[in-house]
Phi, psi and omega in degrees: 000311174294339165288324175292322185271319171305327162315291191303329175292338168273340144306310184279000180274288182308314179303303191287332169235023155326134137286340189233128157279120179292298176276208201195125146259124217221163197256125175269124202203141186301155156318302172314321176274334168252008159279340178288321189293294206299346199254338150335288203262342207243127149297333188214147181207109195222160150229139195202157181252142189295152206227323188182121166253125190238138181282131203243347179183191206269132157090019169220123189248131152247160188215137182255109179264171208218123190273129157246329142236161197224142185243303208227153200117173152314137181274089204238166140270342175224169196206136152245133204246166149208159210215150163195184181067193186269019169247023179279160161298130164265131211243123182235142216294157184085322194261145169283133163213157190264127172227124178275161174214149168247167177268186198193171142357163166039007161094010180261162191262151189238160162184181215219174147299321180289018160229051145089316204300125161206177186304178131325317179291330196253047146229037186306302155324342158309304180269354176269311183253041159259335190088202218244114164298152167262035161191145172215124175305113200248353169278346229247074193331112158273125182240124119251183206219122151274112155287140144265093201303124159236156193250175202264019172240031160091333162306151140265195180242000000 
């Protein structure tokens, strides 16, 4: 009995003097139905490659992106996002991402997993009902790469 209560009192010490959300509970909703609210609801709805990321204090991150397209927002070439707690995005420098943003607090723009900000590869549905962006970074280098067949006596085919 004195061990159950020493137990239930060392839970209730962690709960009460936690610093971190371990989940994320997300609002459960079809893709379709939350990119029409999100196109709604979001100040900036962009894909951009992360440019920089800073810790800015423990669970809150800014991450600086390079815009290569834009749906909704400023016609910007880079956007600083910030992000926390235990729904923030985790951002990695180098990588594309489809990102919604809200204005926050302090006039900043914020954003999470529960509004859609993921890599690129996983929005492809994201990017099918946005539609055609009203702004593309025209700084922003497209490469391509041509291959040519040579045969090995030096032909082309």
């Amino acid at each position: 009995m004195k061990i159950e209560k020493l137990f239930i009192l060392s839970l209730f010490c962690i709960f009460l003097y936690s610093t971190e959300t371990l989940a994320c509970l997300c609002k459960s909703e079809s893709p379709k139905k939350a990119i029409k609210r999100l196109q709604k609801e979001s100040s900036e709805i962009f894909i951009g490659t992360v440019k920089e990321v800073v810790r800015e204090k423990v669970n809150y991150y800014k991450a600086t992106f390079t815009v290569e397209k834009s749906w909704k927002g400023n016609r910007v070439e880079e956007v600083t996002v910030y992000t926390e707690g235990g729904c923030m995005a985790w951002f990695e420098t180098g990588r594309k991402y489809i990102v919604y943003a809200r204005i926050g607090d302090n006039d900043i723009l914020r954003t999470d997993v529960c509004i859609r900000t993921r890599l690129v590869e996983y929005a492809d549905e994201d990017i099918k009902r946005l539609g055609k962006p009203s702004f593309t970074n025209s700084k922003v280098a497209v490469v391509s790469i041509t291959f040519a067949l040579v045969h090995t006596d030096g032909q082309t085919p």
